[in-house]
C-alpha positions as CSV (number, residue, x, y, z in Angstrom):
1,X,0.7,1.9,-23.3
2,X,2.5,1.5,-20.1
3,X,0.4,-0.2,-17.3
4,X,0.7,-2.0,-13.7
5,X,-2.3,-3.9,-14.4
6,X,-1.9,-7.3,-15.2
7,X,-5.2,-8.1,-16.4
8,X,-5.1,-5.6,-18.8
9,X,-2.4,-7.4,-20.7
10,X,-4.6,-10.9,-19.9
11,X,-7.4,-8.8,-21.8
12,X,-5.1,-7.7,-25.0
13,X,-8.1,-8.0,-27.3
14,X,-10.2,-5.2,-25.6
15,X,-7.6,-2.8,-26.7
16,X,-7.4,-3.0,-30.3
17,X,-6.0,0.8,-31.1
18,X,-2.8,0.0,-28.9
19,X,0.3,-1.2,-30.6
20,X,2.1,-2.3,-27.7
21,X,1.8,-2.9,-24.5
22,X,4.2,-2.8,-21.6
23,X,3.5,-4.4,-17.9
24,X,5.9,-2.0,-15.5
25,X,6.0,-0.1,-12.5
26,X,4.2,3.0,-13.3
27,X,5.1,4.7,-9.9
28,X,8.9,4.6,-10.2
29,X,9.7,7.8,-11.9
30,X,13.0,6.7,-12.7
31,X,12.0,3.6,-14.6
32,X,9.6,5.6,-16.9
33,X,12.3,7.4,-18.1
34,X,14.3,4.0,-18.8
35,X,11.3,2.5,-20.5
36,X,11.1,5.7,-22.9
37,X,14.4,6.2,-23.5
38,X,14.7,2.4,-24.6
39,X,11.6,3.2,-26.6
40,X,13.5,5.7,-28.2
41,X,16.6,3.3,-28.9
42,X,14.4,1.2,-31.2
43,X,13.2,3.9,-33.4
44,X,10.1,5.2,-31.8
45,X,9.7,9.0,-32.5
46,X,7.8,10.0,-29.3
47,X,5.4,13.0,-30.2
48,X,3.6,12.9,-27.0
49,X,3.3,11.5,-23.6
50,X,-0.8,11.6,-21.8
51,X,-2.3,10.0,-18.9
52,X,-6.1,10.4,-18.1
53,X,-5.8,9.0,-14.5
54,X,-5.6,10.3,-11.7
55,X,-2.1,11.0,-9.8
56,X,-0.7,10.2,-13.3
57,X,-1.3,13.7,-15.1
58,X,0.9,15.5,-13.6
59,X,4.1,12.6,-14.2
60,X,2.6,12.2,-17.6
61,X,2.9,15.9,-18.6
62,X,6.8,16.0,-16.6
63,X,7.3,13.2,-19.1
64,X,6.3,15.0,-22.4
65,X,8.3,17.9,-21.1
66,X,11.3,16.2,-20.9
67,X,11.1,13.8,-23.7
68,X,8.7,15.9,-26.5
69,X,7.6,19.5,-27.4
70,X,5.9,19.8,-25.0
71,X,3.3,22.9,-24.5
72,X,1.1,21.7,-21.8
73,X,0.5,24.1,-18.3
74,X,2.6,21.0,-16.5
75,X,2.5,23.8,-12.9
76,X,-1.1,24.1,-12.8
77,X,-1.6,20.4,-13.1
78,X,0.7,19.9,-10.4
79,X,-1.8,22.3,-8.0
80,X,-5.2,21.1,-9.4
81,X,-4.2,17.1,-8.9
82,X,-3.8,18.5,-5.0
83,X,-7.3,19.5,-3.3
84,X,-5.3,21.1,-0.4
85,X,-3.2,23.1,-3.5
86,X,-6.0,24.5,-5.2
87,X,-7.5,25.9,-2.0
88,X,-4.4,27.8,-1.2
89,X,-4.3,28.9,-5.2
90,X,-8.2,30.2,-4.9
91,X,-7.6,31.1,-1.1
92,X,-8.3,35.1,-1.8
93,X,-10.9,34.5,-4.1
94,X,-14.8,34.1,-3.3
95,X,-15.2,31.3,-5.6
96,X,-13.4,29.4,-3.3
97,X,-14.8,27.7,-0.2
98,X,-13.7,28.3,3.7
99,X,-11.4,25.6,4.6
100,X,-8.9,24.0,7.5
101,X,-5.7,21.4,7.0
102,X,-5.0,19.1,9.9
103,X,-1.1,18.4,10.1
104,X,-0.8,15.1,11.4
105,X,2.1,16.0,13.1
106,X,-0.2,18.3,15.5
107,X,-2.3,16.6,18.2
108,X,-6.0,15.9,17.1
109,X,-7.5,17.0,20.1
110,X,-5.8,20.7,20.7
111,X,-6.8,20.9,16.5
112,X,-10.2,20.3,17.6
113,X,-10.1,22.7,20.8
114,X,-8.1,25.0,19.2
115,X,-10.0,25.5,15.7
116,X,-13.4,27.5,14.9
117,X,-15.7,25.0,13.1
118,X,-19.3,25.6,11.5
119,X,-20.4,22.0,11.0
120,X,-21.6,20.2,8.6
121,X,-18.2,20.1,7.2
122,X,-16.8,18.0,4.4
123,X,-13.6,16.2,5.2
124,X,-11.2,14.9,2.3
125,X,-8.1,13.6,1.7
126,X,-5.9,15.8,-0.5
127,X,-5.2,13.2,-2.9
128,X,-8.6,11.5,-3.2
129,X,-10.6,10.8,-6.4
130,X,-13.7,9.3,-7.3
131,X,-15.3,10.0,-3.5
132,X,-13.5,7.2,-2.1
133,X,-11.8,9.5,0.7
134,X,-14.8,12.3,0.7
135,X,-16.7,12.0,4.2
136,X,-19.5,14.3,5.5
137,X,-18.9,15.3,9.1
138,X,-22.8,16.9,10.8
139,X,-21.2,17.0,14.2
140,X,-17.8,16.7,16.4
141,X,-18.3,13.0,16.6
142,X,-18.7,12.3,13.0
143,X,-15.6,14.8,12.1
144,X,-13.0,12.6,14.8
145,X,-14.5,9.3,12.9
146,X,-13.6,10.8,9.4
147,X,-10.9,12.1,10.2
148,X,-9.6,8.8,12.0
149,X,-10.3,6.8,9.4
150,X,-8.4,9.2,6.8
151,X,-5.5,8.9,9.2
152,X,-5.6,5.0,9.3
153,X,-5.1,4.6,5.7
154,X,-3.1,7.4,5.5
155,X,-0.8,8.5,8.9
156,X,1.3,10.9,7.1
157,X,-1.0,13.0,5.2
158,X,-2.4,16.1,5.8
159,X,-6.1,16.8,5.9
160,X,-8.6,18.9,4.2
161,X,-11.9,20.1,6.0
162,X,-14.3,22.3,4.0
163,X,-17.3,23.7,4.5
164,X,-20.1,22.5,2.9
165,X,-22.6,24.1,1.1
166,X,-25.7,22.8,-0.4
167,X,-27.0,23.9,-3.9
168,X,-27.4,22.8,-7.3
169,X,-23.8,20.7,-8.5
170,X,-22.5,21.4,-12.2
171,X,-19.7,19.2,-14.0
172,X,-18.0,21.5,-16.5
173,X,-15.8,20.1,-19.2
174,X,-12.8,22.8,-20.1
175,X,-10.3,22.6,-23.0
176,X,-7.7,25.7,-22.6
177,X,-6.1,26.4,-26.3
178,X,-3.0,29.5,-26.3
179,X,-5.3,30.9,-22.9
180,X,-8.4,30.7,-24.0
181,X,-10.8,28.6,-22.0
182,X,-13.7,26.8,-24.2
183,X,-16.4,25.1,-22.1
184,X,-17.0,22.0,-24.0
185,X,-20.0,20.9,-21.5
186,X,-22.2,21.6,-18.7
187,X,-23.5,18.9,-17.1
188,X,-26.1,19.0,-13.7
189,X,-25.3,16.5,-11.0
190,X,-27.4,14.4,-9.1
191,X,-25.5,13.1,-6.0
192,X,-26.9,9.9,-3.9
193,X,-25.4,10.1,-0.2
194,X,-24.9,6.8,1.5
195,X,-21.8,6.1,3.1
196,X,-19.7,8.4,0.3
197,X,-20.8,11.1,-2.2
198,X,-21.6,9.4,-5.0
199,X,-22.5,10.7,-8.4
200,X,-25.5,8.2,-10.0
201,X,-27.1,10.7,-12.5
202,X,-25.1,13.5,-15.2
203,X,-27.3,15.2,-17.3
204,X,-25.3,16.8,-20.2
205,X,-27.5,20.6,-20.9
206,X,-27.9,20.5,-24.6
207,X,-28.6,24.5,-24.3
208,X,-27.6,26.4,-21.5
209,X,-29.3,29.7,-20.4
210,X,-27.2,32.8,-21.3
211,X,-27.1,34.0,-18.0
212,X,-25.7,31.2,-16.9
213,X,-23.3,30.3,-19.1
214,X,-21.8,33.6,-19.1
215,X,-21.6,33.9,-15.2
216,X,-20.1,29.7,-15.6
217,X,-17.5,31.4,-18.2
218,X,-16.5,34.5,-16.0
219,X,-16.1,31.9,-13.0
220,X,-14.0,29.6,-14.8
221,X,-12.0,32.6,-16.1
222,X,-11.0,33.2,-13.0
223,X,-10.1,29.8,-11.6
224,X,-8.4,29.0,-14.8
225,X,-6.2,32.6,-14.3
226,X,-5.2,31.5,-10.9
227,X,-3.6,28.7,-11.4
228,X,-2.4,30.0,-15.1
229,X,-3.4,27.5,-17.2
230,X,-2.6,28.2,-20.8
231,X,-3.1,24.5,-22.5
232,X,-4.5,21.8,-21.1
233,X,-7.6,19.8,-20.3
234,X,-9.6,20.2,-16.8
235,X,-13.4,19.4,-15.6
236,X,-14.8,21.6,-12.5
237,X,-17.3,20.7,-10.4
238,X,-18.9,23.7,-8.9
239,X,-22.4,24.7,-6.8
240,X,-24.5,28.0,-7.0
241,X,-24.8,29.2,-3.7
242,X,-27.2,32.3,-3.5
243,X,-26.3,33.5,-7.0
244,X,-22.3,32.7,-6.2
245,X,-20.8,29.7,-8.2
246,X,-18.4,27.9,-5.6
247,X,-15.7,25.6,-6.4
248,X,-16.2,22.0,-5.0
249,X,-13.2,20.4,-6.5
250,X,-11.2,21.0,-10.2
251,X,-9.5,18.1,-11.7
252,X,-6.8,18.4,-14.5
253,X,-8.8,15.8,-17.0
254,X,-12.0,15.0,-18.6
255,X,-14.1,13.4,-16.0
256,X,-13.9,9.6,-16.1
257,X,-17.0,7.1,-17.2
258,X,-19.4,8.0,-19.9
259,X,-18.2,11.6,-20.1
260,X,-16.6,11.3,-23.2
261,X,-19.1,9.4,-24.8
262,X,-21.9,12.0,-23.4
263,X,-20.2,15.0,-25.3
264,X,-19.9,12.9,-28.5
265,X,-23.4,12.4,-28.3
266,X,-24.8,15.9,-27.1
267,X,-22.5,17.7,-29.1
268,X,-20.1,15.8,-31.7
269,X,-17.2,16.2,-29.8
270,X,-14.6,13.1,-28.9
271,X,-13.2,15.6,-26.2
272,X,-10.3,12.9,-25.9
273,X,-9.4,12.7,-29.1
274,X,-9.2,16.7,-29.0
275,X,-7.5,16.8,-25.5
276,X,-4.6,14.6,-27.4
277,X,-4.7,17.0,-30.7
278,X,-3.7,20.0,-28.2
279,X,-1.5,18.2,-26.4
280,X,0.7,17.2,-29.7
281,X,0.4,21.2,-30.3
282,X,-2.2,21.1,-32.7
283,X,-5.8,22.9,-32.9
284,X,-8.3,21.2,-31.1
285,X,-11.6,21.4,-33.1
286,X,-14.4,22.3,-31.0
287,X,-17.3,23.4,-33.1
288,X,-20.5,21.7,-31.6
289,X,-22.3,19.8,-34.2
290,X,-25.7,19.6,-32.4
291,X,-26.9,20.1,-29.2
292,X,-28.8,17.2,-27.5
293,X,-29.6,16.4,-24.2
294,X,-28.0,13.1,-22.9
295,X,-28.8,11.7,-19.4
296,X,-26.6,9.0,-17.8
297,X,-27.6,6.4,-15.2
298,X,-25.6,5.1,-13.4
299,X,-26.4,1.2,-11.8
300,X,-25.8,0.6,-8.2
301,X,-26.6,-2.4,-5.8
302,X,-28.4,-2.4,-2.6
303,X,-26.2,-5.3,-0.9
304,X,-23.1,-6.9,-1.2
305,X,-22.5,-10.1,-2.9
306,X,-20.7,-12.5,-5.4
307,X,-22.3,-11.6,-9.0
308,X,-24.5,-14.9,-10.7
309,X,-25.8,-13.1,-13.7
310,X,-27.0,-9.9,-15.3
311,X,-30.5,-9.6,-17.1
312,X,-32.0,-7.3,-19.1
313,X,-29.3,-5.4,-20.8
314,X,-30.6,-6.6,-24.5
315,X,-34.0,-5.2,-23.3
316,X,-33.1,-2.2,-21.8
317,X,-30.9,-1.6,-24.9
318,X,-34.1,-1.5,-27.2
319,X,-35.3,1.4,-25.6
320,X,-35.6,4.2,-28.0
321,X,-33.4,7.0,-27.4
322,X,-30.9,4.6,-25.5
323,X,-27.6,5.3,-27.0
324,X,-25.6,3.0,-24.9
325,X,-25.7,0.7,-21.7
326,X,-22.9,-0.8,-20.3
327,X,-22.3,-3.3,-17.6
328,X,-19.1,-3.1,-15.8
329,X,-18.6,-6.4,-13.6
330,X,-18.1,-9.7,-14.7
331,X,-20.1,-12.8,-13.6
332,X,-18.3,-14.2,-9.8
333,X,-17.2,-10.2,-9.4
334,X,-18.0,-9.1,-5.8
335,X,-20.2,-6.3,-5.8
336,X,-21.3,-4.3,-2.8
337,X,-23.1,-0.6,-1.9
338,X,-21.0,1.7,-3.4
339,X,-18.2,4.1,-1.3
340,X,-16.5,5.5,-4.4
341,X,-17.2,6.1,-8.3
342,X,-15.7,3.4,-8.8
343,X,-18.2,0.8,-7.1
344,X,-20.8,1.7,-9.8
345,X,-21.4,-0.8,-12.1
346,X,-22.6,0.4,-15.2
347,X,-24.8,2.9,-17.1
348,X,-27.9,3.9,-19.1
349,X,-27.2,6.3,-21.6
350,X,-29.7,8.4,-23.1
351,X,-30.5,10.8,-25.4
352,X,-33.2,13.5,-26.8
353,X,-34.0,16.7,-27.8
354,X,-35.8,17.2,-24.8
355,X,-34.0,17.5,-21.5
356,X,-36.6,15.4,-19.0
357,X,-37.5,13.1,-22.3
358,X,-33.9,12.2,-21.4
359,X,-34.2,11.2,-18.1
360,X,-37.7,9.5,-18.4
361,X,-35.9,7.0,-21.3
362,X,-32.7,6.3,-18.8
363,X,-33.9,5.9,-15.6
364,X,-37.1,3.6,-17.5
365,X,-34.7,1.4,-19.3
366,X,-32.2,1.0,-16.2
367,X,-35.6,-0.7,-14.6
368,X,-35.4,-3.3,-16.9
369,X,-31.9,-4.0,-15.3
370,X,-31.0,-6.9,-12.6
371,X,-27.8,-7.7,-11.1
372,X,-28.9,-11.2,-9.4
373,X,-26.3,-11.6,-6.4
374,X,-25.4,-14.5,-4.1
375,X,-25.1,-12.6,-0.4
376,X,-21.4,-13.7,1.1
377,X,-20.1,-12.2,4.0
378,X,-16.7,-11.1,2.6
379,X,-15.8,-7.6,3.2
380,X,-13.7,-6.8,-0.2
């Protein structure tokens, strides 16, 4: 495993399956290649080179291509890992959404004069993942303040307004074997809006209705045909709009967090154990063993603060139907509201045969849960 974090090398022991590790500059292109090709020089056969981050798909697949036999659609991850790229992809098709990119080499105030705009509109940064750079503009004042604060963290960088539209959100896992697109999962969104869009409930559909699932598979035909995927992993998220699915954002990965624990559970599928089996060139196996309902929790806090101590995990835990609950920071971790994915800090994870039983069991055992904070005033 090649990594730029540190602490992950201070915490060797929570990575048991890897062999080796490597602390190294995982955004110098040119060193990778030295790493690998040293890699090599000892012995290693390398049969395949992944990455399940963000930003990192797309060199890990240029990698594989240049080092293994590689089969992977490396041109559509490119386009997919670029929100302002997929638009222009999908831009004649009705899936799609209306859009505008700011150049930042054009003045803000004749782009704003200049531009026809139906607010409330949804302003992102090309690059962004996890919410962290997703802001929801109601009027012309809010839209200047997203859009100045995109440009103060990032001058250079285009930006992406779309329209937004309001409707039921679906998460849809994808695996595309030799061109044919299997949906592994479809899972219903619930979406708390504070200062970002942020994700705090996924509830994996043990049984979809036919209708939908075949209108969910003709969509995803088509977005996967635009940007012609043949192998490789992606997770959509999309909203039905008066009877049209729309494409919010497409990702070329499973989604992060409990996802892959969710299908495991609902269906019997370790999809990234499967994603690596097709991207070594082998036949994924993708037969669903069973088809439960899991709904995940996610744990949030109120105010920010330096973490004392969590309570009621073992509790919550004993909950039947709880399949898993997991606490991400560590006592004297700073915690605060969260403005991306990646300020949540932990889950409930349930399951039953029952779709609301589900729920009932997470979002009652997540009660049971306390994060007991010490209020500073540090802005981290």
């Amino acid at each position: 495993m090649l990594t730029r974090k540190k602490r992950f090398l201070e915490e060797r022991s929570e990575f048991p399956d890897v062999h080796q590790m490597i602390f190294t500059d995982i955004n110098d292109y040119d060193n990778l290649i030295t790493i690998i090709q040293k890699l090599e020089k000892t012995g290693k056969n390398i049969k395949g080179i992944f990455s399940f981050m963000d930003s990192f798909v797309y060199v890990a697949a240029c990698l594989s291509e240049k080092f293994c036999q590689s089969i992977v659609s490396t041109e559509a991850i490119y386009h997919m890992e670029n929100k302002i790229l997929t638009r222009k992809v999908l831009q004649n098709s009705p899936i799609s959404l209306n859009y505008l990119i700011y150049k930042p080499t054009e003045s803000l105030s004749s782009f704003l004069k200049t531009k026809k705009m139906t607010f409330p509109l949804v302003v992102k940064s090309p690059e962004s993942a996890g919410s962290k750079d997703v802001l929801l503009a109601k009027d012309r004042n809010q839209l200047i303040s997203s859009m100045q604060t995109l440009l103060n963290k990032r001058p250079n960088e285009e930006i992406l307004l779309e329209e937004y539209v309001d409707g039921p959100q679906y998460l849809v896992e994808v695996l595309v074997h030799n061109e044919r697109i299997h949906i592994i999962a479809v899972i219903e969104q619930e979406i708390t809006f504070g200062e970002r869009f942020i994700v705090t409930g996924y509830s994996l559909l043990g049984r979809l209705d036919p209708r939908i699932y075949y209108s969910l598979l003709n969509a995803i035909n088509s977005i996967v045909q635009a940007f012609d995927m043949k192998n490789g992993a992606c997770h959509l998220e999309l909203r039905r709009v008066n009877g049209i699915w729309k494409l919010i954002e497409i990702n070329p990965r499973i989604s992060g967090g409990a996802m892959n624990r969710m299908i495991e559970i609902g269906h019997g599928i370790n999809l990234v154990q499967e994603t690596i089996q097709l991207m070594l060139g082998n036949k994924p196996s993708l037969n669903k063993e069973h088809y439960k309902y899991v709904y995940t929790h996610y744990l949030t806090v109120a105010s920010s603060g330096k973490l004392i101590r969590v309570t009621g995990k073992n509790r919550s835990s004993k909950y039947p139907g709880v399949e898993e609950v997991y606490i991400k920071p560590k006592k004297g971790s700073i915690l605060k509201p969260p403005t991306s994915m990646g300020h949540r800090c932990g889950y409930v994870l349930a399951a039953s045969f029952y779709k609301q039983e589900a729920k009932r069991i997470a979002l009652e055992a997540a009660k049971e849960i306390s994060f007991h904070i010490e209020p500073t005033n540090t802005t981290e």
